[in-house]
MDTraj code that builds the backbone (N, CA, C; nanometers):
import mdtraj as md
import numpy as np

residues = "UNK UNK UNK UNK UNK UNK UNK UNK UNK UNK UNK UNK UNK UNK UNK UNK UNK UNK UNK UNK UNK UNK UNK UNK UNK UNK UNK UNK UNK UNK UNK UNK UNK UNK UNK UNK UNK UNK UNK UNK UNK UNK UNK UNK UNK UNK UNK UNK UNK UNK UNK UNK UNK UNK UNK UNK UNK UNK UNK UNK UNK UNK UNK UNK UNK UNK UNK UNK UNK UNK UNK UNK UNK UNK UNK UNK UNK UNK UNK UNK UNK UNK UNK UNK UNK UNK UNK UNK UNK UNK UNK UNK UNK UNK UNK UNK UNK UNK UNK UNK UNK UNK UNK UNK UNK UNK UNK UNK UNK UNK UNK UNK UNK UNK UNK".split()
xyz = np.array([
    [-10.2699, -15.6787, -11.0026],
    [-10.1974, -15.6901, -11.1269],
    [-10.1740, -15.8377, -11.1565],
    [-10.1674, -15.8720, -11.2781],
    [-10.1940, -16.0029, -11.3588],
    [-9.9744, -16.0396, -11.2925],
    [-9.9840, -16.1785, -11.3385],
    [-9.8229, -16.2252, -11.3066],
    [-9.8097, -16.2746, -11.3905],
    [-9.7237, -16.2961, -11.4426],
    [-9.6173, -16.4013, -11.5701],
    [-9.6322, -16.4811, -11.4728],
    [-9.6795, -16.6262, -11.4928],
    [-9.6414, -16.7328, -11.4945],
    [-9.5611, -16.8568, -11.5437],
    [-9.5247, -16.8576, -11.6698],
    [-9.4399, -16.8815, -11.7281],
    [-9.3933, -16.8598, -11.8810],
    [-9.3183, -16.9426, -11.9177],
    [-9.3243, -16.8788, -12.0741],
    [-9.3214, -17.0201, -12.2131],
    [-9.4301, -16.9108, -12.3020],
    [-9.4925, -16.9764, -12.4091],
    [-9.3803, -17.0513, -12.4599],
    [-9.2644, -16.9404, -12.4792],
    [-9.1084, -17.0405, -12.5942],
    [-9.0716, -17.1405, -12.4929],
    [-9.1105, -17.1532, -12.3648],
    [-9.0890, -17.2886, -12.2824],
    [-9.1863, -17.3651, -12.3266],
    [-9.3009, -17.3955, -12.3669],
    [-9.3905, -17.4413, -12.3901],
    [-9.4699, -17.4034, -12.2420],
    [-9.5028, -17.3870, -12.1965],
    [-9.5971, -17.3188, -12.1111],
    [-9.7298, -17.2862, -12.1312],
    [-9.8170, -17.2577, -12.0975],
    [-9.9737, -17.2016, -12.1252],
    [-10.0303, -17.1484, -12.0511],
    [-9.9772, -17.1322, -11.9350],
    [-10.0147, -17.0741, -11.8057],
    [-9.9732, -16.9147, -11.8150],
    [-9.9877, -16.8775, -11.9216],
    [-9.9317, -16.7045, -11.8705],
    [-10.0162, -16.6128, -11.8960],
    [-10.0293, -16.4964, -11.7905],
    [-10.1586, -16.4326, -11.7995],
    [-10.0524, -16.3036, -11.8255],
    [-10.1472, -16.2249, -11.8660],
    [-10.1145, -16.0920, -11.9065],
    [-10.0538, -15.9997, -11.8097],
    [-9.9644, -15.9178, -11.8257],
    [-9.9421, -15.8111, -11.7175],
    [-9.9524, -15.7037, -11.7602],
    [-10.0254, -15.6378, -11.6646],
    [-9.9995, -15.4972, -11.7406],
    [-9.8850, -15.4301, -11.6894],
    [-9.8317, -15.3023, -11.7830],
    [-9.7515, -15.2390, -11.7976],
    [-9.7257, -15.1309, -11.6532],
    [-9.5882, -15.1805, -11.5792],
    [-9.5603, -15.0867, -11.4638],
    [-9.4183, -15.0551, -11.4969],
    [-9.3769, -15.0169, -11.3757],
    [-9.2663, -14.9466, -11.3426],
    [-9.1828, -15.0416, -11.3153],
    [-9.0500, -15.0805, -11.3807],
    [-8.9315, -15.1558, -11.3449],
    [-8.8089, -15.0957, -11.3424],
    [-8.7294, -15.1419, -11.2035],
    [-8.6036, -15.1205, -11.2136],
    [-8.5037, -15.1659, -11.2401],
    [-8.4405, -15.1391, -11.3130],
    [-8.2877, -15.2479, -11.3272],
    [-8.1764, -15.2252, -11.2185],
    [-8.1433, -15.3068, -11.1683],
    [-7.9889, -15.2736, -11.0799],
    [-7.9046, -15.2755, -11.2153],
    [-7.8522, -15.2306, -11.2306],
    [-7.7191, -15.2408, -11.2794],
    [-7.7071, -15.2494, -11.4390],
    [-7.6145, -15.1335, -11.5614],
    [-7.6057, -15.0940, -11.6410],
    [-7.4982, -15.1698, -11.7116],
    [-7.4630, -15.3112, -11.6919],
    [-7.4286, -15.3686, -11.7573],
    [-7.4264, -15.4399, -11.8900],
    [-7.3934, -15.5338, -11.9533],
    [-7.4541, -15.6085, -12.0649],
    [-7.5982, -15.6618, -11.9946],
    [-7.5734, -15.7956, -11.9602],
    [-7.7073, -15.8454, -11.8729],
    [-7.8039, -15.7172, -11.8390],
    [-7.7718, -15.6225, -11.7596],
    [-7.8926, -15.5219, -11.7093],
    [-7.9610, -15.4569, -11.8426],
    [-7.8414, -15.4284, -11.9143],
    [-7.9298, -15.3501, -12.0321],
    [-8.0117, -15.4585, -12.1225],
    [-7.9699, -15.5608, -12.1382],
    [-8.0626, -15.6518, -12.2541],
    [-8.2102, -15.6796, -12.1110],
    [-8.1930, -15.6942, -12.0205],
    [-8.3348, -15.7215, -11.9611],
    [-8.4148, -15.5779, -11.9307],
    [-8.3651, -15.4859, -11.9058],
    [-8.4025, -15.3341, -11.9292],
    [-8.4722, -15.3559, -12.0580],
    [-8.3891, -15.3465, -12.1973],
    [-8.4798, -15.3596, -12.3170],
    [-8.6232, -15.4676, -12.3724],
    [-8.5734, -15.6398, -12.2728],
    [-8.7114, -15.7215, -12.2827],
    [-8.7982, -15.6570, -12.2038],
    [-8.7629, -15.6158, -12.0639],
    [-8.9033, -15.4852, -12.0410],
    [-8.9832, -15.4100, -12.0680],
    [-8.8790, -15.3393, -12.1563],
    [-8.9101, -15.1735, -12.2557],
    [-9.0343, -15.2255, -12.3752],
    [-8.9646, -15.3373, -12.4004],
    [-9.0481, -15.3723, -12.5528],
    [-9.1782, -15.4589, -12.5279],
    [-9.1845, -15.4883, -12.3643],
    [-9.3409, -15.5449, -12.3218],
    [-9.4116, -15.3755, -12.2601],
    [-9.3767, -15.3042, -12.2723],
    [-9.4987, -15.2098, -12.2733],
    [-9.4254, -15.1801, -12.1152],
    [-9.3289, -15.1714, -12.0031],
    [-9.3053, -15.1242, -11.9782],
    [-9.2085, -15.0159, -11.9015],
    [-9.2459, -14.9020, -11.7994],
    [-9.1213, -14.8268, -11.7952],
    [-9.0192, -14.8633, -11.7208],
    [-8.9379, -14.8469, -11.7660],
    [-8.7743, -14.9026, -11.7311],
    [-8.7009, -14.7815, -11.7112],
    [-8.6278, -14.8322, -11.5296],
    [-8.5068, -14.7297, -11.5095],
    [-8.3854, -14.8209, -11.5078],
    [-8.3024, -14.8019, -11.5266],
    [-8.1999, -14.8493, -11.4751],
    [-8.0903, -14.7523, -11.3585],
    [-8.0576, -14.8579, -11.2516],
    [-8.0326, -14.7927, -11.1558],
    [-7.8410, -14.8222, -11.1914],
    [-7.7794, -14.7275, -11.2242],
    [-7.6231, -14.6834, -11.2599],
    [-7.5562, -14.5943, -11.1701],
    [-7.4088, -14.6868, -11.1476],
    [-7.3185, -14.5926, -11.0770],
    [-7.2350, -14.4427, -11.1546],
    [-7.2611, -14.5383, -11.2936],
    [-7.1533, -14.4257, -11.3703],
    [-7.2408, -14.2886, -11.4410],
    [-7.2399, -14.1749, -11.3822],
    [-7.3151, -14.0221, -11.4676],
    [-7.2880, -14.0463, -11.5933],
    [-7.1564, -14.0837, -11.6489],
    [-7.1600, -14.0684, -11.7730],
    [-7.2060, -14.1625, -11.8865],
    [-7.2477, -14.3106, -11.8484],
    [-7.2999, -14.4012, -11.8900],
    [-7.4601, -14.3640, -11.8643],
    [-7.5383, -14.2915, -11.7592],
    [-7.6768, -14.2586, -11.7233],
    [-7.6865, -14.1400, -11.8218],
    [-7.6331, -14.0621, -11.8625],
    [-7.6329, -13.9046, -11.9619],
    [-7.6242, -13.9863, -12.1118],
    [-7.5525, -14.1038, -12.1352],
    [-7.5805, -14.1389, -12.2571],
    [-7.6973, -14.2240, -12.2893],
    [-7.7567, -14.3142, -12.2087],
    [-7.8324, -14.4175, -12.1914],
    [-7.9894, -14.2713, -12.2295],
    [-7.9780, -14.1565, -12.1085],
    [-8.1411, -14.0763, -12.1594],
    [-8.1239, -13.9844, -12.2667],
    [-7.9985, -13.9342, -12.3352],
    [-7.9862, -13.8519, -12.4146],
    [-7.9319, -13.8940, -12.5205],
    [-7.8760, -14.0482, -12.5484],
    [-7.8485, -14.0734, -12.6993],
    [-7.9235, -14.2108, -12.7559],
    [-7.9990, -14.2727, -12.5788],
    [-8.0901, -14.4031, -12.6260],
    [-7.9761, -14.4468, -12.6445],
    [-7.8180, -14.5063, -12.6130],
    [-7.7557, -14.5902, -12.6069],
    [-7.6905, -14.5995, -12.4678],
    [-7.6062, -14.7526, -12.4407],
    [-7.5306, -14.7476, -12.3225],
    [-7.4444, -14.7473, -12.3597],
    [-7.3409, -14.6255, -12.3797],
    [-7.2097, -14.6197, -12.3951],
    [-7.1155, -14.7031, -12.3841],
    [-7.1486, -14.7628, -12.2719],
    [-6.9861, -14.8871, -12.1804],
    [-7.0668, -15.0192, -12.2640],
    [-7.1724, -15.0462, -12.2551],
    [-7.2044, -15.2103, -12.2922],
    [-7.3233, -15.1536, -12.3865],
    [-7.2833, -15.2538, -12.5184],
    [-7.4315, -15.2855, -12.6234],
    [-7.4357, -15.1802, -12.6438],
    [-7.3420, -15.1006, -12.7122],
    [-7.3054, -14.9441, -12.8017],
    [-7.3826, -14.9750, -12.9065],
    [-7.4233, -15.0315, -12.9711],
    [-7.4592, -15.0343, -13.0582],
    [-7.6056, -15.0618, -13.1058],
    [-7.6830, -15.0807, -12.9840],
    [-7.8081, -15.1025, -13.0124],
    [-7.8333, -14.9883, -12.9794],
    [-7.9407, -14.9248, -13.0197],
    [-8.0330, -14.8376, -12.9955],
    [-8.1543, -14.8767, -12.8667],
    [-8.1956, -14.8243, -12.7803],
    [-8.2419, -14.8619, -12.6387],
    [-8.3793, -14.7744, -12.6675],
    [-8.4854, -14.8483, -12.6269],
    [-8.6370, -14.7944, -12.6562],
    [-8.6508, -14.6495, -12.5849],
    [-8.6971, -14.5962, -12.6061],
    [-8.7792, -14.4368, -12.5512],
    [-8.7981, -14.4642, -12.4027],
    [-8.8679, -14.5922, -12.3769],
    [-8.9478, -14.6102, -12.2491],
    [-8.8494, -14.6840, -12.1268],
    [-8.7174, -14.6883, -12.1751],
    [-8.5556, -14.6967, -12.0817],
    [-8.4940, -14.5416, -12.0108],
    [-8.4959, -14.5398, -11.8900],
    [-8.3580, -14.4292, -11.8590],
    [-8.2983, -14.4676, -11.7519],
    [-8.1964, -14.3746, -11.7551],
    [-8.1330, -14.4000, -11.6320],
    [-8.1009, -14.3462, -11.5410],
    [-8.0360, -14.3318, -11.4080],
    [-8.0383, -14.2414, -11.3249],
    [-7.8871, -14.2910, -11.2003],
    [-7.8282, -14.2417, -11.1299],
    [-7.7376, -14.2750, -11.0409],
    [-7.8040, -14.2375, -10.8890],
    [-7.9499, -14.1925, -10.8574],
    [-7.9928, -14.1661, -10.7432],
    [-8.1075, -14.2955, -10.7313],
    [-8.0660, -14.3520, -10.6132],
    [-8.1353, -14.5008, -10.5884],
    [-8.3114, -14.4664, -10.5775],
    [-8.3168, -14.3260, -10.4997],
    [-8.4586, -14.2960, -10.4412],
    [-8.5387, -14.2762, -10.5828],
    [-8.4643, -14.2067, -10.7050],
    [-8.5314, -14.1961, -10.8178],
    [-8.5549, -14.3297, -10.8751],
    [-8.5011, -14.4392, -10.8942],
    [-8.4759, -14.5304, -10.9245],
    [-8.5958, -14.6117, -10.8797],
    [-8.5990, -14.6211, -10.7933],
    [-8.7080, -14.6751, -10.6875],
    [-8.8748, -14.6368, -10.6886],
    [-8.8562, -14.5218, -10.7297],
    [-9.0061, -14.4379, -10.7026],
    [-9.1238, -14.4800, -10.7890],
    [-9.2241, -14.5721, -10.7307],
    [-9.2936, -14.6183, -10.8328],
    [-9.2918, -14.7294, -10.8836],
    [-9.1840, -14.8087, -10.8378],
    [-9.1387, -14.9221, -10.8757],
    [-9.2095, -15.0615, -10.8256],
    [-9.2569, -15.1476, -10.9197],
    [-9.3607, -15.2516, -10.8960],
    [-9.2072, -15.3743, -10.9100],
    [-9.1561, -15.4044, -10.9358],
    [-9.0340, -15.4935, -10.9994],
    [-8.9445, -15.4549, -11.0136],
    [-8.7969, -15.5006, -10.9536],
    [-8.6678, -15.4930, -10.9671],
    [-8.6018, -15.6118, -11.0268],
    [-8.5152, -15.5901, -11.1109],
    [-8.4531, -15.6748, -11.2010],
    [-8.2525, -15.6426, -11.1314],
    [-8.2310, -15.7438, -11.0740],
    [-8.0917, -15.7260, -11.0212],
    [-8.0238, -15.8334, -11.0923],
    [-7.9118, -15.7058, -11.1736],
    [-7.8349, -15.8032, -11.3105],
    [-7.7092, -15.7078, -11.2447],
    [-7.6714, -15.7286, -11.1035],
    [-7.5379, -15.6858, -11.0404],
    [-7.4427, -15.8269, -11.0526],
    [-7.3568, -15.8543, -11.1213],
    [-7.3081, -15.9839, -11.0926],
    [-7.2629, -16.0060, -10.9492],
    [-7.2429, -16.1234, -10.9340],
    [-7.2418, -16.1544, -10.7587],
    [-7.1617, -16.0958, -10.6753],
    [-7.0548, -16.1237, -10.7502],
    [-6.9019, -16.0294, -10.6965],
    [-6.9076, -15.9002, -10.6298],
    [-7.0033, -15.8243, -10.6766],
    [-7.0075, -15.6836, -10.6704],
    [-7.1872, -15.6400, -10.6116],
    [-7.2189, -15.7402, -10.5491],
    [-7.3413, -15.7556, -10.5273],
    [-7.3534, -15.6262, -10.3654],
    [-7.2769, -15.7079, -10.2787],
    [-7.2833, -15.6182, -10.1855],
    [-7.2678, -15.5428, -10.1134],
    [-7.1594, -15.4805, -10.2281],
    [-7.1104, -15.3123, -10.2561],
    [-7.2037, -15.2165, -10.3289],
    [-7.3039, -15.2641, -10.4451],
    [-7.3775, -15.2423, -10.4477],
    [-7.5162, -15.1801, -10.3961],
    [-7.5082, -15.3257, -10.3609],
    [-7.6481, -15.3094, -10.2403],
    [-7.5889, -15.2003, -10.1281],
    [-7.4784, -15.2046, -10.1025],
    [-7.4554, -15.1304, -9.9470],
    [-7.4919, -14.9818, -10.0281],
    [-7.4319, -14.9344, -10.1468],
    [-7.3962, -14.7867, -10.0994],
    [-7.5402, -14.7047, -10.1198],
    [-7.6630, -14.7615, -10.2135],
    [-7.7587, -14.7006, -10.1856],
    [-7.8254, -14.6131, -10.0375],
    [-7.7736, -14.7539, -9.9097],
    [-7.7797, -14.7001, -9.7974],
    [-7.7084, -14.6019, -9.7291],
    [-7.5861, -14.6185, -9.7786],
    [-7.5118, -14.5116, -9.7521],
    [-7.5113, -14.3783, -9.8517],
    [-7.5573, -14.3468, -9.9168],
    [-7.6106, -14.2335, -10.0509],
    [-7.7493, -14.1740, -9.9618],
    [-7.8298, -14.2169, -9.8925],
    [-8.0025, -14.1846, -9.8821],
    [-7.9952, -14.1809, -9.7318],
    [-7.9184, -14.2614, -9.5745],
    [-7.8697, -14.2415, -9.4499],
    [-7.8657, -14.0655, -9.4034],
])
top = md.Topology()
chain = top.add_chain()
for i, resn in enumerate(residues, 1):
    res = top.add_residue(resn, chain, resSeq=i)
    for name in ("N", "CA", "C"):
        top.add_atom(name, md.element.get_by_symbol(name[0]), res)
traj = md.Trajectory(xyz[None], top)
């Protein structure tokens, strides 16, 4: 698979094409959801990996994130899920938009959810 090398609005010229895989987002925040959506809108599929059911039930069934950026509408090719193994499956790229604070509580409980 092709890599981003850098980027054109940097002035850059070095960037080759990627094709379209499987990405995960950590975390259903502001930050997670706007890089979830620059994903979505390069062609490809996006999970985002969420603690909250009821923020993951609105994100695949109304195309919005309830808690953050209510108001945008979120591409077709975004969902979400609260099970890490689904999250994961298939996954070429992870995008971790956990702010630091909460980084490795995070990270821990997947292991403790799948143990």
């Amino acid at each position: 698979m092709a890599a981003l090398i850098g980027s054109p609005a940097l002035g850059h010229t070095n960037v080759a094409p990627v094709a379209p895989s499987v990405i995960t987002v950590f975390g259903a925040g502001s930050f997670g959801t706007a890089m979830a959506v620059v994903a979505a809108r390069k062609g490809h599929a996006v999970r985002i990996l969420a603690r909250d059911p009821v923020q993951v039930e609105s994100i695949n069934k109304q195309h919005r994130n309830s808690k953050r950026l209510s108001d945008f509408v979120l591409p077709d090719n975004v969902t979400a899920t609260t099970d890490p193994v689904e999250a994961l499956k298939g996954t070429t790229l992870i995008i971790h938009a956990i702010p630091m604070q909460r980084s490795l509580d995070f990270l821990g409980a997947p292991k403790r959810r799948t143990a």
